[in-house]
C-alpha positions as CSV (number, residue, x, y, z in Angstrom):
1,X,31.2,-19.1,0.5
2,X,31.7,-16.0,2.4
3,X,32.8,-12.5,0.6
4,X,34.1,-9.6,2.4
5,X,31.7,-6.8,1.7
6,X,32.3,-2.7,2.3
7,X,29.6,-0.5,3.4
8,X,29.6,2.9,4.4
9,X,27.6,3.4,7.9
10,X,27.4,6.9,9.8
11,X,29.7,6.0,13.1
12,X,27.3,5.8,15.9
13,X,24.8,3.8,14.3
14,X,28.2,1.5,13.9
15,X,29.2,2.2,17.6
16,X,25.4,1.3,18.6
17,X,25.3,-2.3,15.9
18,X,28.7,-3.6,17.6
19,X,27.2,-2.8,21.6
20,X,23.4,-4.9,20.6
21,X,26.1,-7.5,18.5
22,X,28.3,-8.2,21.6
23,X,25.3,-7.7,24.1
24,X,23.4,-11.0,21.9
25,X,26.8,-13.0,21.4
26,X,26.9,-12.7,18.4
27,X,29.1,-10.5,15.5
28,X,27.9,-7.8,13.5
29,X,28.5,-9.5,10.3
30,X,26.5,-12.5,11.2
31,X,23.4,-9.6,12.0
32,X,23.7,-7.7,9.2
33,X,23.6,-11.6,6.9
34,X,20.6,-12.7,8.9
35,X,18.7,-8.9,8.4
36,X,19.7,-9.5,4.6
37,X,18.1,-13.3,4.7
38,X,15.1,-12.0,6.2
39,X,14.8,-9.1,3.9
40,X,15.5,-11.2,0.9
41,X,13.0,-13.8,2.0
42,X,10.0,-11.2,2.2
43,X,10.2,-10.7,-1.8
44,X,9.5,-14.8,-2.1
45,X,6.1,-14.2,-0.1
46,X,3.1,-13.4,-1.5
47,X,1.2,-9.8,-0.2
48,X,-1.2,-12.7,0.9
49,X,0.5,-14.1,3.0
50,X,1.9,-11.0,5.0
51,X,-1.4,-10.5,5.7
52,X,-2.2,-13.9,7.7
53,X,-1.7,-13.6,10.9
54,X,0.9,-15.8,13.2
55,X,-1.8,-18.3,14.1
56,X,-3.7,-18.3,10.6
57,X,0.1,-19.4,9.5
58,X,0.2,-21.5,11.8
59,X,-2.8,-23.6,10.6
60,X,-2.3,-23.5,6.8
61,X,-1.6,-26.8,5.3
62,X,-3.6,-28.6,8.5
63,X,-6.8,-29.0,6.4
64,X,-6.8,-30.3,2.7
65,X,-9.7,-29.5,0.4
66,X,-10.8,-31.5,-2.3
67,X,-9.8,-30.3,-5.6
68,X,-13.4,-29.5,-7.1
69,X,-14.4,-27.8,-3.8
70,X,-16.4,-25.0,-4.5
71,X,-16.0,-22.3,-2.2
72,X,-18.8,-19.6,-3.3
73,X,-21.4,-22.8,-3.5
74,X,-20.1,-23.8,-0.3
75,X,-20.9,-20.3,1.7
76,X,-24.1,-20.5,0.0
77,X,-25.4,-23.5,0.9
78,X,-24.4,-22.9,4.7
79,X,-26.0,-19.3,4.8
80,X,-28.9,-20.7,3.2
81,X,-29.5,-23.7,5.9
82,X,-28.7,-21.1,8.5
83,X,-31.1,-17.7,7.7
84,X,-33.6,-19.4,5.2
């Protein structure tokens, strides 16, 4: 459901919103919802995750670890076999 919301926005910044809105075909009310989604969306991410970069994203959930995977052991092991 859509609600009619008021802001108060200094005139050219207004002026400058509505020339990049017509010059994308698209209205300024459907920018300023999308720049609100996005912003929203940020606070559901973890600091984590804004870390990762586009390709790390990219690859999470292509590899499944078993659940009693020990990481620390793991690193170990391999540094071991490789320097010892």
């Amino acid at each position: 459901m859509n609600t009619k919301l008021t802001l108060t926005i200094e005139q050219s910044i207004i002026e400058k919103a509505k020339k990049y809105a017509r010059k994308h075909e698209r209205s300024l009310s459907d920018l300023i919802e999308n720049y609100l989604k996005a912003l929203t969306a940020k606070e559901n991410t973890t600091e984590a995750e804004d870390e990762l970069s586009p390709t790390l994203k990219s690859l999470r959930g292509s590899f499944k670890m078993p659940k009693n995977f020990d990481y620390k052991k793991e690193l170990s092991d391999r540094l071991s076999e490789k320097y010892l």
